[in-house]
C-alpha positions in Angstrom: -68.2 -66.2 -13.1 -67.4 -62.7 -12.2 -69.7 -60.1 -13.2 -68.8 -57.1 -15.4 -65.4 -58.8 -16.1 -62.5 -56.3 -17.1 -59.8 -57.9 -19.5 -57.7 -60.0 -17.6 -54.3 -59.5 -17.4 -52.9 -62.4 -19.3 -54.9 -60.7 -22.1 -53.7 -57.4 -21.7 -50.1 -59.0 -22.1 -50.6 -60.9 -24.6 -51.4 -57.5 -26.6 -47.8 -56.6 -26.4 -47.4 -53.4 -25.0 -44.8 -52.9 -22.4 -46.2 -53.5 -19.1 -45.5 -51.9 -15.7 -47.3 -52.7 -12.7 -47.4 -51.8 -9.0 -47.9 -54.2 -5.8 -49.4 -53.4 -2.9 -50.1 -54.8 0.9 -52.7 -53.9 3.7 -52.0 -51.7 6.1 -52.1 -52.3 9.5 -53.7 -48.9 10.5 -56.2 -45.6 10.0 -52.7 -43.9 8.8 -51.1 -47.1 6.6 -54.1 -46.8 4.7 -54.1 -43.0 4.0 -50.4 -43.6 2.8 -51.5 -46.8 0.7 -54.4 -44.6 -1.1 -52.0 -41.8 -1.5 -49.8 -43.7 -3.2 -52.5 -45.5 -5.4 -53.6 -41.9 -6.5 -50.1 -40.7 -7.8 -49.5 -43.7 -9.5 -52.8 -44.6 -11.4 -52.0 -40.9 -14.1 -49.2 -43.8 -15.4 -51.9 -46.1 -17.1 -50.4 -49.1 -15.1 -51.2 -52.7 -16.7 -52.2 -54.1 -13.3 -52.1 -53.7 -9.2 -51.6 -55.8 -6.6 -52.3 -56.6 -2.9 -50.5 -59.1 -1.1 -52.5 -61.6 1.4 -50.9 -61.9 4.4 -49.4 -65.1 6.1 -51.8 -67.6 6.9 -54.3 -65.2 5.3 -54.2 -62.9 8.5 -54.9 -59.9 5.8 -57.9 -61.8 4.1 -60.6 -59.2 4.7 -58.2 -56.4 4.2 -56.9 -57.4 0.9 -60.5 -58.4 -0.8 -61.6 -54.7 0.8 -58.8 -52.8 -0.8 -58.8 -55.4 -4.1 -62.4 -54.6 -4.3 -62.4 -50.7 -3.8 -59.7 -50.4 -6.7 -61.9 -52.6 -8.7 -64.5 -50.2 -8.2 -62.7 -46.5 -7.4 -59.9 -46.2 -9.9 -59.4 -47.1 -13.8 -56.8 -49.7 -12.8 -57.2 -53.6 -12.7 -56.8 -55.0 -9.6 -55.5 -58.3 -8.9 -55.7 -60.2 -4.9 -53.0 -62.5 -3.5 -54.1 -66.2 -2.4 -52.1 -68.8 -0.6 -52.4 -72.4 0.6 -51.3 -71.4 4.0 -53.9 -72.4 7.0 -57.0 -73.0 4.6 -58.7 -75.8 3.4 -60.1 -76.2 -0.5 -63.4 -75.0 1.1 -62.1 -71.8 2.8 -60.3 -71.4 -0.6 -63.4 -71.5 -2.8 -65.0 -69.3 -0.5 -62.6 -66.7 -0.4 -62.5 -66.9 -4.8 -66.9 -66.6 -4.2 -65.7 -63.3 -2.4 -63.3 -62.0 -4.8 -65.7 -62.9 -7.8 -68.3 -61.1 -5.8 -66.2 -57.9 -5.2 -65.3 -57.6 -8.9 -62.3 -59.7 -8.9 -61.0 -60.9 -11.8 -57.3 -61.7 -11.5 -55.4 -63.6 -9.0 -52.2 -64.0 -7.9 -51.4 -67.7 -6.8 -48.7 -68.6 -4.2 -48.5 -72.0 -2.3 -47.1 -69.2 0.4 -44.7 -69.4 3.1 -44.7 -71.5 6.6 -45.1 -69.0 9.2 -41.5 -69.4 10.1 -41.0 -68.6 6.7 -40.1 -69.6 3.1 -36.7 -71.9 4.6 -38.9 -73.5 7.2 -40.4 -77.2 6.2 -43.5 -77.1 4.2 -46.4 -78.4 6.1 -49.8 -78.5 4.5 -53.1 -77.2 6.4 -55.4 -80.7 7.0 -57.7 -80.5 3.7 -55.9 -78.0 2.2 -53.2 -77.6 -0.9 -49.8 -78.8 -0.7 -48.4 -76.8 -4.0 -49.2 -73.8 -6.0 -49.9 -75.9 -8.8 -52.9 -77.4 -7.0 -54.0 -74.1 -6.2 -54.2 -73.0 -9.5 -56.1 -75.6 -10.8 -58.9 -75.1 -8.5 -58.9 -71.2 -9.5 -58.9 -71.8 -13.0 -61.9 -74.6 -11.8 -64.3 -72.0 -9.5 -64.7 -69.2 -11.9 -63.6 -66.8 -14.8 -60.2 -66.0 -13.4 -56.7 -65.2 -15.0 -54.0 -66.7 -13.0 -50.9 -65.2 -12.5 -48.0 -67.3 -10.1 -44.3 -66.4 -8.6 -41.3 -66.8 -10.2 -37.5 -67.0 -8.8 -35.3 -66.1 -10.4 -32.0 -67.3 -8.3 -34.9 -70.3 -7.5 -36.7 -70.9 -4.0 -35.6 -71.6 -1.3 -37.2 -75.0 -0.9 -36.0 -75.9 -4.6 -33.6 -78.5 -5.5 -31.6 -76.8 -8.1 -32.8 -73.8 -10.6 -33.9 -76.7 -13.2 -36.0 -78.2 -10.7 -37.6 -74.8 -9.7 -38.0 -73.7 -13.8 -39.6 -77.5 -14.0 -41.8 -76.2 -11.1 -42.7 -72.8 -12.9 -43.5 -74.7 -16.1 -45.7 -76.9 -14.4 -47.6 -73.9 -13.3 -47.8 -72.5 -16.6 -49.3 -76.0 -18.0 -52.0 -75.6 -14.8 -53.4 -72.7 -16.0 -51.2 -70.0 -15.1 -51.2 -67.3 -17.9 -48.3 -65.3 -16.6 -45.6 -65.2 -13.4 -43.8 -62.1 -11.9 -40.6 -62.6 -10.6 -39.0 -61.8 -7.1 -36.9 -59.1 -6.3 -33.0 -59.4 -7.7 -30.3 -57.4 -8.6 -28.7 -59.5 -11.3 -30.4 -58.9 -15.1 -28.7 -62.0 -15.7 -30.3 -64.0 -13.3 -33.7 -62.8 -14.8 -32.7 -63.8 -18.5 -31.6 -67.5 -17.2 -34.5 -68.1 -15.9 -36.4 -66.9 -18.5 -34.5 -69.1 -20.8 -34.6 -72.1 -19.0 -38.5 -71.7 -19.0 -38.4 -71.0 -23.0 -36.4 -74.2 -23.1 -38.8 -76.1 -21.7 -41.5 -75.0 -24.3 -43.6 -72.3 -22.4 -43.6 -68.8 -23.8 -46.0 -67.4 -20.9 -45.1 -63.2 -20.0 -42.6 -62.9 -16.9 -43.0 -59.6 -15.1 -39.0 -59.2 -13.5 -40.0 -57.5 -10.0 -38.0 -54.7 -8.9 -37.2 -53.7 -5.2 -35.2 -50.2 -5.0 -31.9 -50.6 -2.4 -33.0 -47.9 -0.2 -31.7 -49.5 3.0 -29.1 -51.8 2.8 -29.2 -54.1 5.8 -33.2 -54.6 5.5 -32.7 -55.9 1.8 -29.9 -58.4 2.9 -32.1 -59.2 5.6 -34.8 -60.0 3.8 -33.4 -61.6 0.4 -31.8 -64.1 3.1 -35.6 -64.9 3.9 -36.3 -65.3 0.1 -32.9 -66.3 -1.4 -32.3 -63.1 -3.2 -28.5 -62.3 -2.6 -27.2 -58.7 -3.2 -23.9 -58.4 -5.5 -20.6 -57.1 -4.3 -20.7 -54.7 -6.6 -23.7 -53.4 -5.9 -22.6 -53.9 -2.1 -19.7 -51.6 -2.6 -21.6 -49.0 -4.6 -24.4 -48.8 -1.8 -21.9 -48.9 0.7 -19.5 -46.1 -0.4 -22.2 -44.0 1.0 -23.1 -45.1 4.6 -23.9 -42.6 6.9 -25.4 -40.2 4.3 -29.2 -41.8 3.7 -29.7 -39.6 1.5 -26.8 -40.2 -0.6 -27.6 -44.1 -0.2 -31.5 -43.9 -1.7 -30.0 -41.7 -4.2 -27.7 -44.7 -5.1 -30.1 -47.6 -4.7 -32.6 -45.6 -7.1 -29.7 -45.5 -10.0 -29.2 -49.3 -9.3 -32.8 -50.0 -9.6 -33.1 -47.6 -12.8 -30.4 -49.3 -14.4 -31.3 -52.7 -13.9 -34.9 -51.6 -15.3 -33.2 -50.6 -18.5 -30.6 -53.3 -19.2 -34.0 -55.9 -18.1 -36.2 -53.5 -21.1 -33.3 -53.8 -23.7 -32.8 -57.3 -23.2 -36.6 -57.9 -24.1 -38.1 -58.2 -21.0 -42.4 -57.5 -21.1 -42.4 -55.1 -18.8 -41.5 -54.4 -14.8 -43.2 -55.2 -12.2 -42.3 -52.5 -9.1 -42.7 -53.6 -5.4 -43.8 -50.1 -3.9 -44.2 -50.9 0.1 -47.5 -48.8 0.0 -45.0 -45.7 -1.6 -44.9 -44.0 -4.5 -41.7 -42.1 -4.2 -39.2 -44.2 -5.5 -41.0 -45.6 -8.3 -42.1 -42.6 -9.5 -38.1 -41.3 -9.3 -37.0 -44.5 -11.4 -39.8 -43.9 -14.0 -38.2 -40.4 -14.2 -35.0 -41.7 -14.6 -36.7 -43.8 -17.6 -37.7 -41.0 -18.8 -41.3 -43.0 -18.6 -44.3 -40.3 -18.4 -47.7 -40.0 -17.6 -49.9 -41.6 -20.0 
């Protein structure tokens, strides 16, 4: 059981207030982390629900991300919650790294089967007395200790899934596991975001999904990566990023009015809250919550 146990997220979302969160990863150096605590302390005045930290591939970030999970747990007013993956452990490597994060005040986990190392379109091979699906994974976190469980969800579906029914049949089976609520990855489309949503409700589970929200600030590294994770970028929003190449500024300008006004239409349509992929900065999420006209609490 984890000591001194904050509410857990599913609980604080299942009061009913709009919810906005911020994810984090760990840095690689002395300066990353400066810039990652810089950015933790500008955006804790806005009261968020929850923050995460990522765990990186294979869990190469393992110590890193229960450090940083831990010293928010213990530092700041916000609730932390730490990444876990199947990837390259077995079920005892995995119950010891939950003994860890139970141990560093940990009370809120993100579960992710993960990504092969040659990434989420490469075959799925699972580590020799490991986990094969997220599912799995969330049953034995649900199993160690007093956790709340939160999983992924896609909303154009994974890579690796058949068709979007399959991957909503895959999110359900989550939900039925134990997980209490999912956040989505990056899009562009609201649409997209409602489907899935529906297609979920359809399937009789009414668990919170956080829609996550990536700002356009570069172009060619967000094509680049939602290739990776099956995230395609509209033409229209193609066209209104690109009428400003050559002028950065002009494109960030551009890619936070995107993001902003996706954040609203996903708000009005009834969405729980927003979810906001920050790469360790606090800049352009604090310039869309400005454009939301969203304050500090």
């Amino acid at each position: 059981m984890c000591a001194d146990r904050a509410p857990g997220i599913g609980e604080l979302l299942a009061q009913g207030e709009r919810s906005f969160s911020f994810e984090f990863f760990p840095p690689k150096d002395e300066a990353g982390e400066e810039q990652l605590w810089d950015a933790i302390r500008a955006l804790e005045p806005y009261r968020p629900t929850f923050v995460s930290v990522t765990y990186g591939a294979g869990g190469s970030t393992r110590d890193k991300t229960v450090r940083i999970t831990g010293r928010i747990a213990r530092e700041t007013s916000m609730v932390p919650m730490a990444h876990l993956t199947c990837v390259g452990h077995t079920v005892g490597e995995l119950e010891g790294i939950l003994d860890s994060f139970a141990e560093a005040g940990i009370a809120n986990v993100m579960v992710l089967r993960g990504d092969p190392s040659d990434g989420p379109r490469a075959p799925w091979t699972p580590t020799e007395g490991g986990l094969t699906y997220a599912t799995d994974l969330v049953e034995l976190v649900r199993s160690r200790g007093d956790f709340t469980v939160g999983v992924a969800a896609f909303p154009e579906g994974h890579p690796s899934a058949e068709s979007l029914d399959h991957d909503a049949d895959v999110l359900v089976a989550k939900a039925r596991a134990g997980a209490e609520f999912a956040v989505t990855q990056m899009f562009f489309r609201a649409d997209d975001y409602f489907a899935l949503v529906d297609r979920v409700r359809a399937r009789g589970v009414d668990m919170p999904i956080l829609p996550g929200i990536m700002p356009i600030l570069n172009l060619n590294a967000i094509r680049r990566q939602g290739e990776l994770i099956g995230t395609s970028v509209p033409d229209d929003v193609v066209a209104r990023i690109s009428a400003h190449e050559g002028d950065p500024a002009a494109v960030r300008a551009e890619g936070i009015a995107l993001a902003a006004e996706l954040c609203e239409r996903l708000l009005d349509g009834g969405a729980p809250g927003l979810h906001f992929y920050t790469l360790n900065r606090s800049k352009a999420t604090l310039e869309i919550f400005a454009r939301l006209n969203l304050t500090v609490a």
